[in-house]
LUMTOR-681837 format. One record per residue: residue number from 1; x, y, z of N, C-alpha, C, O in turn. Coordinates in nm, 2 decimals, padded with zeros to 4 digits. Example, Ala and Ser with C-alpha at 12.3 -4.5 7.8 and 13.67 -1.06 7.14 Angstrom:
REM residues 2
NODE  nr  n_c1  n_c2  n_c3  ca_c1  ca_c2  ca_c3  c_c1  c_c2  c_c3  o_c1  o_c2  o_c3
NODE  1  01.32  -00.57  00.78  01.23  -00.45  00.78  01.32  -00.33  00.78  01.42  -00.33  00.85
NODE  2  01.28  -00.22  00.71  01.37  -00.11  00.71  01.29  00.00  00.79  01.34  00.11  00.80
***
This chain:
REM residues 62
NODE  nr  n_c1  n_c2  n_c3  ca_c1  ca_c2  ca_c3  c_c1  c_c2  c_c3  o_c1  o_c2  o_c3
NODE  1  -04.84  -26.93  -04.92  -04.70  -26.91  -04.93  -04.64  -27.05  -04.96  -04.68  -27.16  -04.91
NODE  2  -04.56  -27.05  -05.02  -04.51  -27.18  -05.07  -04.37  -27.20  -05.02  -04.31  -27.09  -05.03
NODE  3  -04.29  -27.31  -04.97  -04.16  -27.31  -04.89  -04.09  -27.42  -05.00  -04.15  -27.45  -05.10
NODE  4  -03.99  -27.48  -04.98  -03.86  -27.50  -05.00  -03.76  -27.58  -04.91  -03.65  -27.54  -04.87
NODE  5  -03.83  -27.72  -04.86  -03.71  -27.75  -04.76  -03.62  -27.86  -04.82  -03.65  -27.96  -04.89
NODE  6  -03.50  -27.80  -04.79  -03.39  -27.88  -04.86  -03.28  -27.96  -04.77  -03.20  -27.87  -04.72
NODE  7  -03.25  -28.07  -04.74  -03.22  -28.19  -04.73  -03.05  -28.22  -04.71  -02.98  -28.19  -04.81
NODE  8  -02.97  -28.29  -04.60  -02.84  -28.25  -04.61  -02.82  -28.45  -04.76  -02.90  -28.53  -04.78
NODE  9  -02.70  -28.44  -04.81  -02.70  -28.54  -04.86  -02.76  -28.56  -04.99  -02.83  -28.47  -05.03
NODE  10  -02.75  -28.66  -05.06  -02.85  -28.66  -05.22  -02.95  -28.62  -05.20  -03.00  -28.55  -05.30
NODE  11  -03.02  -28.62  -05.11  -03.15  -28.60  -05.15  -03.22  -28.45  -05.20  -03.18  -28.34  -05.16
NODE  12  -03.34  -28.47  -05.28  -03.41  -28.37  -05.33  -03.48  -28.27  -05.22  -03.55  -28.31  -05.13
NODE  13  -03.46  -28.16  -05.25  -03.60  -28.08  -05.18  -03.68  -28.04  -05.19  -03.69  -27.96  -05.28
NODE  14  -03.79  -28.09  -05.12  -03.94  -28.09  -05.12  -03.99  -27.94  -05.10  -03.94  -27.85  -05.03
NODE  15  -04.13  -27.94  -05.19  -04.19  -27.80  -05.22  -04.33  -27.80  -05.14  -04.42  -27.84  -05.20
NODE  16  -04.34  -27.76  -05.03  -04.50  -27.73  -05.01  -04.54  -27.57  -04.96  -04.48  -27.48  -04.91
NODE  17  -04.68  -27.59  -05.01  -04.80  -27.49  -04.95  -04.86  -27.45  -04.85  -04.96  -27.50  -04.79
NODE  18  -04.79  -27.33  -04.80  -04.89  -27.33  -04.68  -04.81  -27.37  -04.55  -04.77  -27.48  -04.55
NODE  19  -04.80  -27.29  -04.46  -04.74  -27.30  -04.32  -04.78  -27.48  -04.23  -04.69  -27.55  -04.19
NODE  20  -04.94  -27.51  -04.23  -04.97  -27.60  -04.21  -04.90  -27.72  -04.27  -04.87  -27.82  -04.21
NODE  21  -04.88  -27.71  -04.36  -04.81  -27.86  -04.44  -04.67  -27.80  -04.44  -04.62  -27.89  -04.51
NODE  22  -04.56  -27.72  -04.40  -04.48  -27.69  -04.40  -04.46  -27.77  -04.23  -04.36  -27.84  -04.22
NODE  23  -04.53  -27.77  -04.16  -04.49  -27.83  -03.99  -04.51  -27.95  -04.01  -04.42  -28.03  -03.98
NODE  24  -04.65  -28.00  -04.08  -04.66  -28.16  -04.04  -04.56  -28.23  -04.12  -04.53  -28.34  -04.09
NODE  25  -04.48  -28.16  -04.25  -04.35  -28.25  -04.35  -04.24  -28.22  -04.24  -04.21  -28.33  -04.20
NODE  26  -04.15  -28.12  -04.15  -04.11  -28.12  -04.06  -04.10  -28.16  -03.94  -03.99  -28.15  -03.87
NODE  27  -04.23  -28.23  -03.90  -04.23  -28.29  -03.78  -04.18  -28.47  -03.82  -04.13  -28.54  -03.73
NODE  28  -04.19  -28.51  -03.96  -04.14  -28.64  -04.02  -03.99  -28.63  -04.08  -03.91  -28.72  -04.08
NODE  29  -03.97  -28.48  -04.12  -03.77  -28.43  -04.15  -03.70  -28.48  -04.05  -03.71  -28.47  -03.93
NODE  30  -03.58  -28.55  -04.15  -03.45  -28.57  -04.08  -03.33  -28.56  -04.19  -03.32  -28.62  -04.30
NODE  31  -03.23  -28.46  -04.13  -03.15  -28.41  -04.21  -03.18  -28.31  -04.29  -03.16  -28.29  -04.41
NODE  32  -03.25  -28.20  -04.19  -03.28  -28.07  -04.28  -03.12  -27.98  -04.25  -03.05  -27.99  -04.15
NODE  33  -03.11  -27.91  -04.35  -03.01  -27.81  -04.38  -03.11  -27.70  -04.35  -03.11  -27.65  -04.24
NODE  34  -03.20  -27.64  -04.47  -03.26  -27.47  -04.48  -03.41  -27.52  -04.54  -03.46  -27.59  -04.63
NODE  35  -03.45  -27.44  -04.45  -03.59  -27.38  -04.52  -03.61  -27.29  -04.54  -03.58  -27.20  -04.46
NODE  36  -03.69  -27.29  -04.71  -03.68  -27.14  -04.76  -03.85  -27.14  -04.81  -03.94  -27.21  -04.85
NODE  37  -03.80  -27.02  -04.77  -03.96  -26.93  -04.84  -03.95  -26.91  -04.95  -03.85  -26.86  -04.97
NODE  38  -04.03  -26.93  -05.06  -04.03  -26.88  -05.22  -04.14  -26.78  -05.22  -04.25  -26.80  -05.17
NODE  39  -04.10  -26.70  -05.26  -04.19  -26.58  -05.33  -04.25  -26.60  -05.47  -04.20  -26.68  -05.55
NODE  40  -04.36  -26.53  -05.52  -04.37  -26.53  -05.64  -04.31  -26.54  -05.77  -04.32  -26.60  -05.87
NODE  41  -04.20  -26.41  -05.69  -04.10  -26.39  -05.83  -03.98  -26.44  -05.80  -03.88  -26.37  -05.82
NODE  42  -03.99  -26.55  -05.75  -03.90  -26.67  -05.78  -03.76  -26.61  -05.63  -03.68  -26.69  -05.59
NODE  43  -03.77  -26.52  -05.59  -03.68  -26.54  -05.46  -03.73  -26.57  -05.31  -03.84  -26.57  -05.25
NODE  44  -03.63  -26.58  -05.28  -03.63  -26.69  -05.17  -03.54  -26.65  -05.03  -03.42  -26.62  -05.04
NODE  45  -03.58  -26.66  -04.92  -03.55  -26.60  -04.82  -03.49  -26.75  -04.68  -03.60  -26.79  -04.64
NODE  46  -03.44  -26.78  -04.65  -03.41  -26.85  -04.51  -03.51  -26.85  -04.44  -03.54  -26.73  -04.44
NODE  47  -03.58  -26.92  -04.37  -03.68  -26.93  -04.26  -03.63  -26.98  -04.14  -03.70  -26.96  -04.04
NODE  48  -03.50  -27.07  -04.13  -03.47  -27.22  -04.10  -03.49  -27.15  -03.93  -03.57  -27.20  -03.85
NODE  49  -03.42  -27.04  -03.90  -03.46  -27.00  -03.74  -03.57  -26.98  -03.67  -03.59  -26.99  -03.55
NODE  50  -03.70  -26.93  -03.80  -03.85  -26.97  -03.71  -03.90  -27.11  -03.68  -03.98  -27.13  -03.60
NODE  51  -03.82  -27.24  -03.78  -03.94  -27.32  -03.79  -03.84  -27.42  -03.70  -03.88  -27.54  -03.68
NODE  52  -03.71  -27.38  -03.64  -03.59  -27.54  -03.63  -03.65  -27.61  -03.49  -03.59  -27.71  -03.45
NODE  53  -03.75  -27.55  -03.42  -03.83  -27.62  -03.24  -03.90  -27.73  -03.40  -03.93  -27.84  -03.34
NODE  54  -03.92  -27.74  -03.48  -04.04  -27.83  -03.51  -03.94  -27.93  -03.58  -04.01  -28.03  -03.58
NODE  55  -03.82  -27.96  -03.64  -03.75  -28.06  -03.67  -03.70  -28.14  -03.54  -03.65  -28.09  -03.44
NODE  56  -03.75  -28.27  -03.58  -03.68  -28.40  -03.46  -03.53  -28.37  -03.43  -03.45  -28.36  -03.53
NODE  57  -03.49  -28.35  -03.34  -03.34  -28.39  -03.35  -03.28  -28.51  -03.30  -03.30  -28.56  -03.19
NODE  58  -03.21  -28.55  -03.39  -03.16  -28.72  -03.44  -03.26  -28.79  -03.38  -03.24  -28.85  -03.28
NODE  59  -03.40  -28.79  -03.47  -03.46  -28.89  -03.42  -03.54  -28.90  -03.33  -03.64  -28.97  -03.33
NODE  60  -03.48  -28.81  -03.22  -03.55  -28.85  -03.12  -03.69  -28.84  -03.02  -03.74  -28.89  -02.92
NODE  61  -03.73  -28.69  -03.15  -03.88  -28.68  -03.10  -03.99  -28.72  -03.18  -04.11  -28.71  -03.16
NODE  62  -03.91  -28.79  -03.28  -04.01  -28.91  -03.35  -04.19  -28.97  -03.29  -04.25  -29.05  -03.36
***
């Protein structure tokens, strides 16, 4: 499965594979808005309430 996490601010959002690499780029996120799930045929669903225990907040589980 491939996700979608997108970024508050200029910045771009990053595309990865795979639940595993979806936690370890999360556990290094700051300033997430939404994570989304992409499907094949290109739609896309909210995840952000399963994965938001694995985002630092401000920093501080760095």
């Amino acid at each position: 499965m491939r996700y979608r996490i997108e970024y508050s601010g200029n910045r771009k959002s990053t595309l990865v594979d795979g639940r595993a690499a979806l936690i370890k780029q999360l556990k290094m996120a700051i300033g997430v808005i939404d994570i989304r799930k992409v499907y094949k045929n290109g739609v896309s669903d909210s995840v952000m309430e399963r994965y938001r225990d694995y985002i630092p907040r401000n920093g501080q589980d760095l």
